[in-house]
N, C-alpha and C positions, 0 to 999 in steps of 0.2 A: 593703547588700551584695546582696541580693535583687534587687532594681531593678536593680545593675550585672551583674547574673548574665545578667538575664530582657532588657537590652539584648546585652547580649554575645552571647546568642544568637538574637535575631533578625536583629543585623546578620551571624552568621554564615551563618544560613539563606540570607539575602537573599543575601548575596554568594556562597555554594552554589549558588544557583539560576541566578545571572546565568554563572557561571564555568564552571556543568556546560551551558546550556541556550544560551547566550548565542554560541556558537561554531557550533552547528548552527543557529539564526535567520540568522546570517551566511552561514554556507554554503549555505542555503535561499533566501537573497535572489541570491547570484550564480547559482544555478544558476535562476533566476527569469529571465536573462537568457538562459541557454542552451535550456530549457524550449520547447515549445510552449505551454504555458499550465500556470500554478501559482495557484493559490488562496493565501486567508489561512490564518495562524499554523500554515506548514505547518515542521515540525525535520528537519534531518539530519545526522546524527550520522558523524563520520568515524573512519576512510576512509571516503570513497563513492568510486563508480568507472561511468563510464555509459559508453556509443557511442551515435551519434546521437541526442544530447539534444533534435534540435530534434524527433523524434516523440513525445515522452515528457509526455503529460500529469499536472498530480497536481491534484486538488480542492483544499476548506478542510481545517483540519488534519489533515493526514498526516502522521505522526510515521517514517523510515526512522533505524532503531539504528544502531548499530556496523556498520561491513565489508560496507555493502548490493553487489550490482553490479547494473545495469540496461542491459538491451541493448537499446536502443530502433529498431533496426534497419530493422522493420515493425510499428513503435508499439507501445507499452504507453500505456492509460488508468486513471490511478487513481483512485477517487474520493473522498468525502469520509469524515471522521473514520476512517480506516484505518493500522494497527497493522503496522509490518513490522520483525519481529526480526532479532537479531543475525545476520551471514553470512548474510542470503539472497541467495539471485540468482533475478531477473528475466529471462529470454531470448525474444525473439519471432524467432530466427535461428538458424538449424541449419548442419551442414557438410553437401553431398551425397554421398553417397557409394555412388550406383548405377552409375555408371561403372567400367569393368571395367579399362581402358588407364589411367588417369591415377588419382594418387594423390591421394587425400583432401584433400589441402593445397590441390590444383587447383580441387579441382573446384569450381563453384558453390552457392554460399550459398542456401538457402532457406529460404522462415517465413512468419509469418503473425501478424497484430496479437492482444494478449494485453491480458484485458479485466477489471479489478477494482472489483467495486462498491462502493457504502458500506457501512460501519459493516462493514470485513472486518478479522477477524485473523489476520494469517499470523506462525506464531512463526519460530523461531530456526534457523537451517541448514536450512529452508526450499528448494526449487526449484522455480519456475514455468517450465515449458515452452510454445514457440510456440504460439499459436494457441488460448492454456486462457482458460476465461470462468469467473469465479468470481461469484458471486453473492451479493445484498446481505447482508448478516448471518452469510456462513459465518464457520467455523475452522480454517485449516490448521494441523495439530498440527508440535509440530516435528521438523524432520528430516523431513519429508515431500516426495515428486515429487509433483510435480500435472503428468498427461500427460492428462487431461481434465478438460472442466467440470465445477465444482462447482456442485450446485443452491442458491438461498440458503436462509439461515440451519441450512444443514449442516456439521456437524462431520467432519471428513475427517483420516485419517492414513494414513500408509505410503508402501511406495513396491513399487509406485505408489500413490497415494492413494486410499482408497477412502472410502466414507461408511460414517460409525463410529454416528451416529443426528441425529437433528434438533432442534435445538435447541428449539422449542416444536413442539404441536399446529399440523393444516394449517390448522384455523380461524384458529387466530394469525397465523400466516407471511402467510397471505392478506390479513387484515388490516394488519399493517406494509407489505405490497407496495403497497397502495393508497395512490393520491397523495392523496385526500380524508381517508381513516378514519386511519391508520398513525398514530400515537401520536409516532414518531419524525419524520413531517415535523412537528408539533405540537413538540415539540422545536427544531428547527431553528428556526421560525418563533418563539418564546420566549424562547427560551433562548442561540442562538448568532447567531441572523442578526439579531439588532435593527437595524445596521447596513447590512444588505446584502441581498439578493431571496430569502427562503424558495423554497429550490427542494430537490429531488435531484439528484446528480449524474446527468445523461445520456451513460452512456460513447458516445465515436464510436463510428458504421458504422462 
C-alpha cells in the first residue's frame, strides 16, 4: 500500500508540473516566434499581452507570472535568469502630452528602450517605465514604479522606487560584476550552460 501511495504521488507531482508549467513552455515557444530574440527554458504564464513583440528581447530562463503586459514599442531587453511577478507591466512608450490645442489621445507617442539585466527580481504589480535600466542582481519590491535606474544588486521599493539598501558589500557587488572573478558567471559556465556558450547577457545599445 506504501509503494501505491508513494507512486500515486509522484505520478501526481509529475503530472502537476507538466499541467501548471507545461502551458507557459508553449506560450514561450510561440511568442519565440514573435520575439526578437528568446533564449532557453524561458515560462510564461497567461494572460500575457505585449505590443511590438518584434523589439522585445528575453535571455535563458526568464520566468514572466500571471497577467504580465509588455510594450515593446522602443524595445525592452531582458536578460538572463530573471524573475517577473504577477501583474507587472513593462512600458518603453508614453502618451505626449505637451501640446496645448490637441488632446492627449492625439497627440504623439514617445519612449525610450527599457533595459533589465541578469539574475533581476522584479515582484508582483510591479511598473517599469520608459527608458528605466535596471541592473544585474537588483530587487524591485512589489507594487513598485521604477521611473529611474536601478543601480545593480539593489533593493528598490515604492513609488517611485527608491533604494531601500544593497544587497551585499561594494567589494562583493564588484566582484559578481566582473566577467572573470563573479562566482555567477562560474555558475553559468557549470551549472546551466553545459550545453550552450557561458556568457552574460549583454543588454542592447
Amino acid at each position: 500500500m506504501n509503494k501505491l501511495k508513494k507512486l500515486f504521488y509522484v505520478l501526481v507531482k509529475y503530472a502537476g508540473f507538466y499541467v501548471y508549467f507545461g502551458p507557459a513552455r508553449i506560450r514561450a515557444l510561440f511568442y519565440s516566434l514573435l520575439f526578437k530574440k528568446v533564449g532557453k527554458k524561458v515560462f510564461i504564464f497567461g494572460p500575457f499581452r505585449c505590443g511590438a513583440p518584434e523589439n522585445i528581447s528575453v535571455g535563458n530562463e526568464v520566468v514572466f507570472s500571471n497577467n504580465c503586459v509588455v510594450g515593446g514599442d522602443y524595445g525592452v531587453s531582458i536578460g538572463n535568469f530573471v524573475m517577473i511577478g504577477q501583474n507587472t507591466t513593462i512600458v518603453s512608450s508614453n502618451h505626449g502630452h505637451q501640446l496645448k490645442g490637441v488632446p492627449m489621445l492625439r497627440q504623439e507617442m514617445y519612449g525610450s528602450k527599457v533595459l533589465i539585466n541578469d539574475d533581476v527580481w522584479i515582484g508582483a504589480n510591479a511598473v517599469i517605465l520608459p527608458g528605466v535600466k535596471i541592473g544585474q542582481g537588483a530587487i524591485i519590491a512589489a507594487g513598485s514604479v521604477v521611473t529611474k535606474d536601478i543601480e545593480p544588486y539593489t533593493i528598490a521599493a515604492g513609488n517611485p522606487a527608491k533604494p531601500i539598501k544593497k544587497r551585499f558589500s561594494d567589494s562583493d557587488i564588484n566582484i559578481l560584476l566582473d566577467r572573470v572573478k563573479s562566482p555567477l558567471y562560474r555558475y553559468y559556465k557549470t551549472d546551466y550552460a553545459k550545453k550552450f556558450v557561458p556568457r552574460f547577457y549583454e543588454a542592447d545599445k
